[in-house]
C-alpha positions in Angstrom: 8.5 -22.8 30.8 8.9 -22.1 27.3 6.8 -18.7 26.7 4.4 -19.8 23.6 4.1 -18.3 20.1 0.7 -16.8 21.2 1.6 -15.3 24.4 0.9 -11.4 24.9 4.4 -10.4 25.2 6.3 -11.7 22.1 2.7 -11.1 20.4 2.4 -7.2 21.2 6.1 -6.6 20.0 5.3 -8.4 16.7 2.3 -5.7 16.8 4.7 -3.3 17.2 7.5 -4.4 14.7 4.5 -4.6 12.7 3.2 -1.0 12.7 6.9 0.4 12.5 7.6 -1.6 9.1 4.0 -0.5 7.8 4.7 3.2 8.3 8.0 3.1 6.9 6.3 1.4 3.5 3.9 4.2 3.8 7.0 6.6 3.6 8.4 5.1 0.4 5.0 4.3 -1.0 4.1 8.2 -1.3 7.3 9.1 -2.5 6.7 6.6 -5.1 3.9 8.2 -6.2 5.1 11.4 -6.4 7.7 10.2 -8.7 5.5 8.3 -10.7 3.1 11.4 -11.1 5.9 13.4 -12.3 6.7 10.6 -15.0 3.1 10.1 -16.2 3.3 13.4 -17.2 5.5 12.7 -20.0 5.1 8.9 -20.0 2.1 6.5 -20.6 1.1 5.0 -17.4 2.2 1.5 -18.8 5.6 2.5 -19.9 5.5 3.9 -16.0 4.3 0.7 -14.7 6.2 -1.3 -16.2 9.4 0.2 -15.4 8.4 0.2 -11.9 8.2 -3.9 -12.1 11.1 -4.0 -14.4 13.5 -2.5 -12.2 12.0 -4.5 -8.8 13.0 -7.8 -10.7 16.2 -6.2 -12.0 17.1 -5.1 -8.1 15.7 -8.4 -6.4 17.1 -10.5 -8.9 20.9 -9.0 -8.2 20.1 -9.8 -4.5 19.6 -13.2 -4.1 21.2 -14.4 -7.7 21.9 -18.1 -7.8 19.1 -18.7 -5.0 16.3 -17.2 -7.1 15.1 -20.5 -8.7 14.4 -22.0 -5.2 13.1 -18.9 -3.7 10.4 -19.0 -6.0 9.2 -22.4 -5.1 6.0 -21.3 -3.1 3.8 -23.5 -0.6 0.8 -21.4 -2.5 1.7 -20.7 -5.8 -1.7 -19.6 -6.9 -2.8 -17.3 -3.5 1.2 -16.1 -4.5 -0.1 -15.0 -8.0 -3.1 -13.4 -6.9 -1.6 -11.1 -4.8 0.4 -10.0 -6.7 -2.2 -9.5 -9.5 -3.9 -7.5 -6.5 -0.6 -5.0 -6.4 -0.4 -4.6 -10.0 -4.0 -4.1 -9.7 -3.3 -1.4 -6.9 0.3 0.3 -8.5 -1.8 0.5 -12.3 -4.8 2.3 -11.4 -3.9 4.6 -8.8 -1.1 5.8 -11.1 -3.5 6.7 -13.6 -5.8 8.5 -11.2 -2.5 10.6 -11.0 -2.6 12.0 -14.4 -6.2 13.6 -13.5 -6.7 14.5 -10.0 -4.1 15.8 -7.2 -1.6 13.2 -5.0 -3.1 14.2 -1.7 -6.5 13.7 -3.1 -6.4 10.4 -4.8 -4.4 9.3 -1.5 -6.8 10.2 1.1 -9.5 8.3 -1.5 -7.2 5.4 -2.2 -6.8 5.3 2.0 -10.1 3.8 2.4 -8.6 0.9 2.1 -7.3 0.0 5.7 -11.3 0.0 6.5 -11.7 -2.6 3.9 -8.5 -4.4 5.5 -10.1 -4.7 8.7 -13.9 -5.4 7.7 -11.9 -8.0 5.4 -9.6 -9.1 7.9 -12.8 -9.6 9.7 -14.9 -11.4 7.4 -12.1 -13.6 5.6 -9.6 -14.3 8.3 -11.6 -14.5 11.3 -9.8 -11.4 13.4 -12.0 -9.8 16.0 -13.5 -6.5 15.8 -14.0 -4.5 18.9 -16.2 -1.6 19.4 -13.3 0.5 19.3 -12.5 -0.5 15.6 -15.9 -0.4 14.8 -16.0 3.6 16.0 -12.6 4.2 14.1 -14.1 2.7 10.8 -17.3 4.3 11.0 -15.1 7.9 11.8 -13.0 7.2 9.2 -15.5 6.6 6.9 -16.7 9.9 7.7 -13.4 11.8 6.4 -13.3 9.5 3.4 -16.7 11.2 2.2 -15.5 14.8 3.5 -12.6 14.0 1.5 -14.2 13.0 -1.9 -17.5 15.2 -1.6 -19.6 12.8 -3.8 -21.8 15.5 -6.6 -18.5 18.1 -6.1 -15.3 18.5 -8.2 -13.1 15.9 -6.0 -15.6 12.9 -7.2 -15.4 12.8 -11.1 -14.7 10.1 -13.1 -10.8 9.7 -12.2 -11.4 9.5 -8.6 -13.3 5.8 -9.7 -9.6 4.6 -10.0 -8.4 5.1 -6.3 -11.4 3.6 -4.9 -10.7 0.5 -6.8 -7.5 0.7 -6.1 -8.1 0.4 -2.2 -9.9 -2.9 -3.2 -7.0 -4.3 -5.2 -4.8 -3.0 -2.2 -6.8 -4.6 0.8 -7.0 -7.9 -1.3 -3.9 -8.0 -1.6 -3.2 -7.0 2.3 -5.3 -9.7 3.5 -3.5 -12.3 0.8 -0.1 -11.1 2.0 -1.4 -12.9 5.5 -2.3 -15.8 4.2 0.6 -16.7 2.0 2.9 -15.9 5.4 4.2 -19.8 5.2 6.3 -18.6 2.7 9.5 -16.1 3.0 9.5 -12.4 2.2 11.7 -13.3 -0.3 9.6 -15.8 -2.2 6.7 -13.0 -2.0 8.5 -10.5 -2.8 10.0 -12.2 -6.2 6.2 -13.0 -7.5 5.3 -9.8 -6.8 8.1 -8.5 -9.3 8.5 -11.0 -11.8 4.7 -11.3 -12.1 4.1 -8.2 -12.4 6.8 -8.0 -15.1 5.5 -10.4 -17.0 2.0 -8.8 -17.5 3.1 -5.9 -18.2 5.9 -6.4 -20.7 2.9 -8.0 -22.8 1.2 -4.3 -22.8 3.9 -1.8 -22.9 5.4 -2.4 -26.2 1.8 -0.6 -27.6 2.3 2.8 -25.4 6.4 3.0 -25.4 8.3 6.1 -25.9 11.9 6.9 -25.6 12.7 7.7 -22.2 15.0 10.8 -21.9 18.4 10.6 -20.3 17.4 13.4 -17.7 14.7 10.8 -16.7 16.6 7.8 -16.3 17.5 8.8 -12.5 13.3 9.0 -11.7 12.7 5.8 -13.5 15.6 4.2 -11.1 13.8 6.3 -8.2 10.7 4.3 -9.2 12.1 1.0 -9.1 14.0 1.2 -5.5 11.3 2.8 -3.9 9.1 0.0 -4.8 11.1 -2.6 -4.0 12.1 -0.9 -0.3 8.5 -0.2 0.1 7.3 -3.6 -1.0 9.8 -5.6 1.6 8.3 -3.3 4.2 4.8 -4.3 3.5 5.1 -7.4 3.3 7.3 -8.6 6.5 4.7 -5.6 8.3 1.5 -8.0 7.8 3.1 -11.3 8.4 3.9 -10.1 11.9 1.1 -8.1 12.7 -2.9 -8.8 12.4 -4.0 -6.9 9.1 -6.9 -5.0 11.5 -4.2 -3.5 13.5 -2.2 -2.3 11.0 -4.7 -1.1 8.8 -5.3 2.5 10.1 -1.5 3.2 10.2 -2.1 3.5 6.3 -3.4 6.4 6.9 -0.3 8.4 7.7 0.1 8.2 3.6 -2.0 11.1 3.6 0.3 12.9 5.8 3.1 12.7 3.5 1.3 12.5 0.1 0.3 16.2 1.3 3.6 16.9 2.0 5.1 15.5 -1.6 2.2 17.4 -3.5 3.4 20.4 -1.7 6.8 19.8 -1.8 7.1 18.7 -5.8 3.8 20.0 -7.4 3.1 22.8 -5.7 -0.1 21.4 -5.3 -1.8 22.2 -1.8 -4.6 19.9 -0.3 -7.8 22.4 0.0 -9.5 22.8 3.5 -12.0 19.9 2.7 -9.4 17.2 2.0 -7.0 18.4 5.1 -10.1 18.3 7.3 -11.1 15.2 6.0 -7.6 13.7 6.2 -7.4 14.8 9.7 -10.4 13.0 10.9 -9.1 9.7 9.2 -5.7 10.0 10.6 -7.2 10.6 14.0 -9.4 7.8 14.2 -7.0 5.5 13.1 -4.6 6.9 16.2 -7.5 6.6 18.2 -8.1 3.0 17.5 -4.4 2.3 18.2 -4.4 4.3 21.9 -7.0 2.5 23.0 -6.1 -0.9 21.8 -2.7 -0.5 23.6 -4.2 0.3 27.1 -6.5 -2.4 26.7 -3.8 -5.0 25.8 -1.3 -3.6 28.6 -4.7 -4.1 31.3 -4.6 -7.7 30.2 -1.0 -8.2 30.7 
């Protein structure tokens, strides 16, 4: 008998695929940001922005050439433009929060948003919650206030843009899933050209020279996005968005590591204990999810 799209098997190695492409977007993701934080400190977050789009529809557009025009044909154009209004959304204002506030902290506050992937994934795509999610969300939650200390330094104004980026970021999660009819490819050109297009009508009032020395972070920006982005994106059309979601937070693992690494910029004892805790509940929910599945097997 033909084993069926739905069985457990072929289903918990799609989980699995899944996870594995997730954390390796989470990889180039950070690194992204650290290069991005080093240009915003010379560059206006727009000009930053937009080279980040400009160079994903430079590089996409070299790959598949002459099949771009039907690639862009989408079952969904409008969900198609949405999300990718919900990654520009995402890129533009956890950037700025760079310019303010630390990588590791505006991480671990932009990292909420794997719990608003699952209570979205929940709410919006009809995915089941266990009480083992529930326990990881509520413990996460936990490290996500340890971590931004609302009334203390950590939660000023700038630390606003993070936690709206996680919104823009989880819409965009859960849009990723339901535009999954249509090929990475198609997704991943109206995530660059439509982000392009937004932006090119804003950066012409913030544009500055860019500095040959700099030309190598700008192209840094632009592959690292694109790498990351094709990661995401085939990650949550194989897995469910509520299992993948607390694998996000293994950005706060290697934002630390970059901040370190690049800025000299350590993560004080709050934002590491808080980090922990998230990072551990979201390992939590996995463990125990994979013993449960393998018992049903």
């Amino acid at each position: 008998m033909r084993r069926g799209h739905n069985d457990p098997p072929s289903h918990d190695k799609a989980q699995l695929i899944g996870i594995a492409l997730l954390c390796g977007a989470v990889l180039f993701f950070t690194l992204m940001d650290a290069t991005a934080k080093y240009l915003t400190q010379s560059y206006s977050v727009t000009q930053v922005v937009w080279a980040r789009f400009f160079g994903n529809a430079l590089i996409v557009t070299l790959i598949f050439r002459q099949r771009v025009p039907a690639l862009m044909r989408s079952r969904q154009p409008a969900l198609q433009f949405w999300r990718a209004m919900a990654q520009l959304g995402s890129v533009g204002l956890f950037f700025t929060s760079l310019q303010f506030i630390g990588l590791a902290e505006a991480t671990a506050i932009m990292d909420s948003n794997p719990v608003l992937i699952t209570l979205g994934a929940a709410l919006f795509l009809k995915e089941k919650i266990g009480i083992r999610r529930m326990l990881g969300i509520a413990a996460a939650l936990v490290g996500a206030l340890i971590v931004i200390r609302p009334g203390t330094g950590v939660f000023q104004p700038a630390a606003l843009l993070p936690v709206l980026g996680a919104f823009t970021y989880a819409g965009g999660a859960l849009l990723t899933r339901l535009v999954r009819s249509d090929s990475t490819a198609t997704s991943i050109l109206w995530s660059a050209y439509a982000g392009l297009i937004v932006t090119t009508f804003f950066v012409p009032f913030s544009w500055q020279s860019i500095a040959l020395q700099d030309l190598p972070y700008f192209l840094a920006l632009a592959v690292l996005g694109t790498i990351s982005q094709i990661l995401l994106i085939k990650a949550f059309s194989m897995g469910e968005a509520g299992s993948l979601a607390p694998f996000g937070y293994t950005a706060l693992i290697w934002a630390g590591f970059w901040g370190w690494l690049f800025f000299d910029q350590l993560p004080d004892r709050w934002t590491i204990l808080g980090g922990t805790i998230i990072v551990g509940a979201g390992l939590y929910v996995w463990s125990r999810e994979a013993q449960a599945s393998r018992k049903q097997e």
